[in-house]
C-alpha positions as CSV (number, residue, x, y, z in Angstrom):
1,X,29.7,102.6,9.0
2,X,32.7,101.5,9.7
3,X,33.0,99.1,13.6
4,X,36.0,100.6,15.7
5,X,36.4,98.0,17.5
6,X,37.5,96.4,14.4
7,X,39.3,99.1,13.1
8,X,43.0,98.1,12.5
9,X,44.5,101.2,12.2
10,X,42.7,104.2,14.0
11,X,45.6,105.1,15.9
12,X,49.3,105.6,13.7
13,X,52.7,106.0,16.0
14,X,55.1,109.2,15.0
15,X,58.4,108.8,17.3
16,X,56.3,107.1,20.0
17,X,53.3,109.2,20.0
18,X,50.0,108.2,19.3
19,X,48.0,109.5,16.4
20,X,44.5,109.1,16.4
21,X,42.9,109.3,12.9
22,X,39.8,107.9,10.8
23,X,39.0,107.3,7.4
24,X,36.4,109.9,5.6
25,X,35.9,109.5,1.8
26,X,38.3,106.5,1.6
27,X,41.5,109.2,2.8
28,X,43.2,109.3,6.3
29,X,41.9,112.0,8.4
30,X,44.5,112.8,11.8
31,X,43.5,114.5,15.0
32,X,45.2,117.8,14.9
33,X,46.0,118.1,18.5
34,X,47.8,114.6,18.5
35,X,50.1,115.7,15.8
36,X,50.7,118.9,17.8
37,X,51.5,117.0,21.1
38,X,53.4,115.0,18.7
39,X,55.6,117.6,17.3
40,X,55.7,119.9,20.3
41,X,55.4,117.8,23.7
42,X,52.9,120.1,25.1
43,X,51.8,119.1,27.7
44,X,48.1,120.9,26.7
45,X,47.8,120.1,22.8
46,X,44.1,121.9,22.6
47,X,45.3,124.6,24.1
48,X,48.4,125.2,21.9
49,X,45.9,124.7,18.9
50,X,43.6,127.2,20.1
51,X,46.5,130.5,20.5
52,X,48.0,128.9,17.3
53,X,44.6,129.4,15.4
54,X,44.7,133.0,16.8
55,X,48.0,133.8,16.0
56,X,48.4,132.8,12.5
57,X,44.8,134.3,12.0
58,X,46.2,137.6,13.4
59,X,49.1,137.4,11.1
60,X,48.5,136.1,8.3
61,X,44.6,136.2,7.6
62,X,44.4,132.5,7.7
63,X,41.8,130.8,9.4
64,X,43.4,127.4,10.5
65,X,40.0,125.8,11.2
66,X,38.7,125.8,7.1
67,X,41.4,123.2,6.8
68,X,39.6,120.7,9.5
69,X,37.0,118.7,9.5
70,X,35.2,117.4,12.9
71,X,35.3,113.6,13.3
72,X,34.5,111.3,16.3
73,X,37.2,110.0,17.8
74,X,37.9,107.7,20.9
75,X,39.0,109.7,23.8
76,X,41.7,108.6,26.9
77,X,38.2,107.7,28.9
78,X,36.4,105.7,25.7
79,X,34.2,108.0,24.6
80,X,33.9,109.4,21.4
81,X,33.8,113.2,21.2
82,X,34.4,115.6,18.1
83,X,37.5,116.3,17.0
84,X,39.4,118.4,14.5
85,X,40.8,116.8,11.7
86,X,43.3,117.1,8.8
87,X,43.7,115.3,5.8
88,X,47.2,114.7,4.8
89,X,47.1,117.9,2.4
90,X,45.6,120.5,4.8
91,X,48.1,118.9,7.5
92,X,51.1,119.8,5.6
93,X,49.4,123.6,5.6
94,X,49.2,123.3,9.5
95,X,52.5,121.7,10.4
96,X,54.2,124.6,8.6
97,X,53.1,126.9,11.5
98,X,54.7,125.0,13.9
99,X,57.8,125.7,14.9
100,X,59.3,122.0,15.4
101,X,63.0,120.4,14.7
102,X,60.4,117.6,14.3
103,X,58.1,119.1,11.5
104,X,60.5,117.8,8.5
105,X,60.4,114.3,9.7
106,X,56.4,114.3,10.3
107,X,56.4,115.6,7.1
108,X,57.7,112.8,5.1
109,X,56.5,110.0,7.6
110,X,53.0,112.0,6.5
111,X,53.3,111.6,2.6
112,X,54.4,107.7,3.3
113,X,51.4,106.9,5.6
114,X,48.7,109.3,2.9
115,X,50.7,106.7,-0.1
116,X,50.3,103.3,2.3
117,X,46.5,104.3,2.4
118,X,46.4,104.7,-1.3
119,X,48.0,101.2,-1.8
120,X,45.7,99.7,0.6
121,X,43.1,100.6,-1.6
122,X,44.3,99.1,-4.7
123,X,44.9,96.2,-2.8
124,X,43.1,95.5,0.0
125,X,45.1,92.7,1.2
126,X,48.1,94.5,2.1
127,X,46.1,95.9,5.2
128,X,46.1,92.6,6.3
129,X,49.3,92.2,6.2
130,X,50.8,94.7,7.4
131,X,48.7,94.4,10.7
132,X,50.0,91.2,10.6
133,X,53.9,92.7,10.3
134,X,53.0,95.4,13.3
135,X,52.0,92.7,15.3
136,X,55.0,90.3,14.3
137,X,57.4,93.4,15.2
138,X,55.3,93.7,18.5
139,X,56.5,90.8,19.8
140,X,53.2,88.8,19.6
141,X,53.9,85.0,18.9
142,X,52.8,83.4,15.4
143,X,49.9,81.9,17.2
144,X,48.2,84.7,18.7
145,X,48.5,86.7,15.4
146,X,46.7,83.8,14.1
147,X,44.0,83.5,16.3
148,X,43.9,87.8,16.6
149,X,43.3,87.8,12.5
150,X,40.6,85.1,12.7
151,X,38.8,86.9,15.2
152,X,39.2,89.8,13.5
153,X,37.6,88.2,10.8
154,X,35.2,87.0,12.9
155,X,34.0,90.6,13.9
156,X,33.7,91.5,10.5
157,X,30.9,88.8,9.6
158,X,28.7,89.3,13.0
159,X,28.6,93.1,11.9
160,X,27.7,92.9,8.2
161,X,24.8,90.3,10.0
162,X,23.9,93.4,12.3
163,X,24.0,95.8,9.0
164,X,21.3,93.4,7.5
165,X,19.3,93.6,10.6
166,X,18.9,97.2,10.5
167,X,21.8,98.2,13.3
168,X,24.4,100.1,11.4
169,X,25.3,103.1,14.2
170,X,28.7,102.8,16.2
171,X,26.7,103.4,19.4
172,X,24.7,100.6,18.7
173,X,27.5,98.3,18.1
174,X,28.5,99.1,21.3
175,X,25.6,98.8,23.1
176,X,25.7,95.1,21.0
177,X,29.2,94.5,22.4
178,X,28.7,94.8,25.4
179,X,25.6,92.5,26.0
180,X,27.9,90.0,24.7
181,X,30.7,90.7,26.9
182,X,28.8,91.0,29.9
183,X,27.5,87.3,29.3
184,X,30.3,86.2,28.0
185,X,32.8,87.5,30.3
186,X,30.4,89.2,33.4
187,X,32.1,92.3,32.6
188,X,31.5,95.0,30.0
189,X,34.2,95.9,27.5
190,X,34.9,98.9,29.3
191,X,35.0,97.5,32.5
192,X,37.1,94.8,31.4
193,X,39.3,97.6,30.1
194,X,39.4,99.3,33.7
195,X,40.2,95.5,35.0
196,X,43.5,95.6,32.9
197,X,44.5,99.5,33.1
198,X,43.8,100.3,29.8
199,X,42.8,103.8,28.3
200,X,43.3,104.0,24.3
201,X,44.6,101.0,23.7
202,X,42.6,98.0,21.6
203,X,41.3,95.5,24.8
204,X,41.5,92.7,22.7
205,X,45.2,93.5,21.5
206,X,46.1,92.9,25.3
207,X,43.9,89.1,25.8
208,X,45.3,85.9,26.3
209,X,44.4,83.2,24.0
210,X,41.6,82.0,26.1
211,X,39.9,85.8,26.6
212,X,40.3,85.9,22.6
213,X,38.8,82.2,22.3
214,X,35.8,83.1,24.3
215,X,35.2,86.4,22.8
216,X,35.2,84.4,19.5
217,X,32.8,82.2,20.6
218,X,30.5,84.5,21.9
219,X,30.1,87.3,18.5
220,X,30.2,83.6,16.5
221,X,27.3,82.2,18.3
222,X,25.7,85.3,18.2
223,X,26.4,85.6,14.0
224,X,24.6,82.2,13.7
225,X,21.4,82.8,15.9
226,X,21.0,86.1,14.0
227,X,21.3,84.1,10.9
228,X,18.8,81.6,11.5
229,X,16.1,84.5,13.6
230,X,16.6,87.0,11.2
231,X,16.0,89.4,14.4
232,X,15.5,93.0,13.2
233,X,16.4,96.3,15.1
234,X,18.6,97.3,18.6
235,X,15.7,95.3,20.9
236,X,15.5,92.4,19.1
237,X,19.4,92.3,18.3
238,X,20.2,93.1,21.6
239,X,17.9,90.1,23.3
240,X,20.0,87.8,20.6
241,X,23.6,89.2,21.9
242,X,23.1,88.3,24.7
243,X,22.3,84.9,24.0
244,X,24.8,84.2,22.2
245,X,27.2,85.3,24.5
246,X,25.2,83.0,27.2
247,X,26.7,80.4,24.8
248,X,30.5,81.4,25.2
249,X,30.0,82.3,28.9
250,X,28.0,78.9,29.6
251,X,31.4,77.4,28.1
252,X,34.0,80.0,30.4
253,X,32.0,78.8,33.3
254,X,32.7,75.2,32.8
255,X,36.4,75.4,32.0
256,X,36.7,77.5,35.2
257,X,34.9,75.2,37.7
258,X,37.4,72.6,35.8
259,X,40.4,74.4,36.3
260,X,39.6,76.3,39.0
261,X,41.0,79.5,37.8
262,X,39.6,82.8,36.1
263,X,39.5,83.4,32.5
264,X,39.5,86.7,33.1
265,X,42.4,88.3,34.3
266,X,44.0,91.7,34.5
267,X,47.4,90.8,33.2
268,X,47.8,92.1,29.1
269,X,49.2,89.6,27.3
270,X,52.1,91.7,26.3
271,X,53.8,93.9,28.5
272,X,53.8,97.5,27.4
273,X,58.1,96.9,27.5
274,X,57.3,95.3,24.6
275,X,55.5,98.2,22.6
276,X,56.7,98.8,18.5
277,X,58.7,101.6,19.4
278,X,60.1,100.7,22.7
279,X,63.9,99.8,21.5
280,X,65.9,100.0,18.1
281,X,65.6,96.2,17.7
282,X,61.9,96.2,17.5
283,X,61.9,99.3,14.8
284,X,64.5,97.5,13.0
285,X,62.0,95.0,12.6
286,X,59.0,96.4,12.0
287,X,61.3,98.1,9.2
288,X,62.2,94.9,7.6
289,X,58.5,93.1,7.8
290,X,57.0,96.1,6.3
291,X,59.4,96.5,3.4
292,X,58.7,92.9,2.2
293,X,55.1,94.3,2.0
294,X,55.9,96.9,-0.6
């Protein structure tokens, strides 16, 4: 089961427009009515997908819909619902029924994100590094990639604890998560994604050094005391989360009566301004960090 939250690359970027997908027997798999707003600028994707599934039905005896697969994906309010989903393959079959000045480009930015995937797993190190190289060409600092990766990282090892302790299910994570925010922070993550106007977007992507410190601390200390109480189950799990964010938020509270001001704050720690594809320079960039990749 794979943990969204530290899931790298659920959502992919075509000319400024986000792409949710998920990988399903180790391929890419892209929400269809993304890649429609994508290519069309509707302004209502589903329902553009629903007459186009009609009309190509109607004339050519195709039913659009064999080509999908449903897939949970993370909505604009953070919830999960089903979604249709294409494989790289099946979306070429799509895209040609869309009438788009934009389907020719898609098209080949398609076959080099499907060959990217493919590399990635021959090599699973280049994932790494090319998060790293998106988040260079972001405009995040050296530091904060640093401490972003090791928390990353960190992530990784409290959830293969949780997979030993019989919680494997992404609602369970998140039930998980949020016990530790909530001591950790006295917010849960989607509160504290309310708190800094965010919808899709990653919440820790968009913490300061100190939020990311603290969050550290707290699924770290949590990865320990599960070690060492072999806890087993949601109940028993849970009761642990939320001591070991105690741990981190113990910590936050001391720093703040020394310094007298929040951890928490609303600010994202970089500007949306600043986004991949918000100016030539920064795809110019991205261009040149991702080619010393290949």
């Amino acid at each position: 089961m794979i943990d969204k939250e530290i899931e790298l690359t659920k959502i992919a970027i075509f000319k400024g427009k986000d792409i949710r997908r998920d990988i399903y027997k180790n391929e890419w798999w892209f929400s269809v009515v993304d890649v429609i707003e994508a290519l069309t600028d509707s302004v209502k994707p589903r329902v553009y997908w629903n007459a186009m599934k009609t009309r190509v039905k109607a004339s050519e005896g195709v039913e659009l819909s064999t080509f999908c697969r449903q897939l949970k994906l993370t909505s604009s309010d953070g919830k999960k619902y089903k979604t249709d989903c294409a494989n790289t393959e099946s979306l070429f079959r799509i895209v040609q029924s869309i009438p788009s000045p934009k389907a020719e480009p898609f098209k080949r930015w398609l076959a080099k994100v499907g060959y990217e995937r493919i590399q990635e797993i021959e090599d699973p190190e280049l994932a790494t590094k090319r998060t790293r190289a998106l988040y260079k060409a972001k405009g995040y600092p050296d530091t904060w990639i640093e401490r972003r990766m090791r928390g990353i990282e960190i992530r990784e090892t409290l959830t293969d604890e949780w997979r030993k302790h019989n919680v494997s299910k992404d609602v369970e994570y998140a039930i998980l998560t949020a016990e530790i925010s909530k001591a950790t922070f006295g917010i849960t993550p989607s509160e504290y994604k309310k708190l800094k106007g965010l919808k899709r977007e990653n919440l820790r992507d968009h913490m300061n050094d100190l939020e990311l410190l603290f969050s550290q601390l707290g699924e770290a200390a949590t990865t320990e005391i599960t070690k060492v109480e072999n806890p087993m189950g949601l109940a028993e799990n849970k009761s642990v989360s939320k001591r070991g964010g105690n741990i981190a938020g113990g910590a936050r509270q001391k720093l703040e009566k020394e310094t007298g001001m929040k951890v928490t704050t609303s600010k994202n720690y970089l500007p949306n301004k600043h986004s991949l594809f918000s100016n030539k320079r920064s795809l110019s960039l991205r261009g040149k960090n991702l080619k010393k990749l290949k």
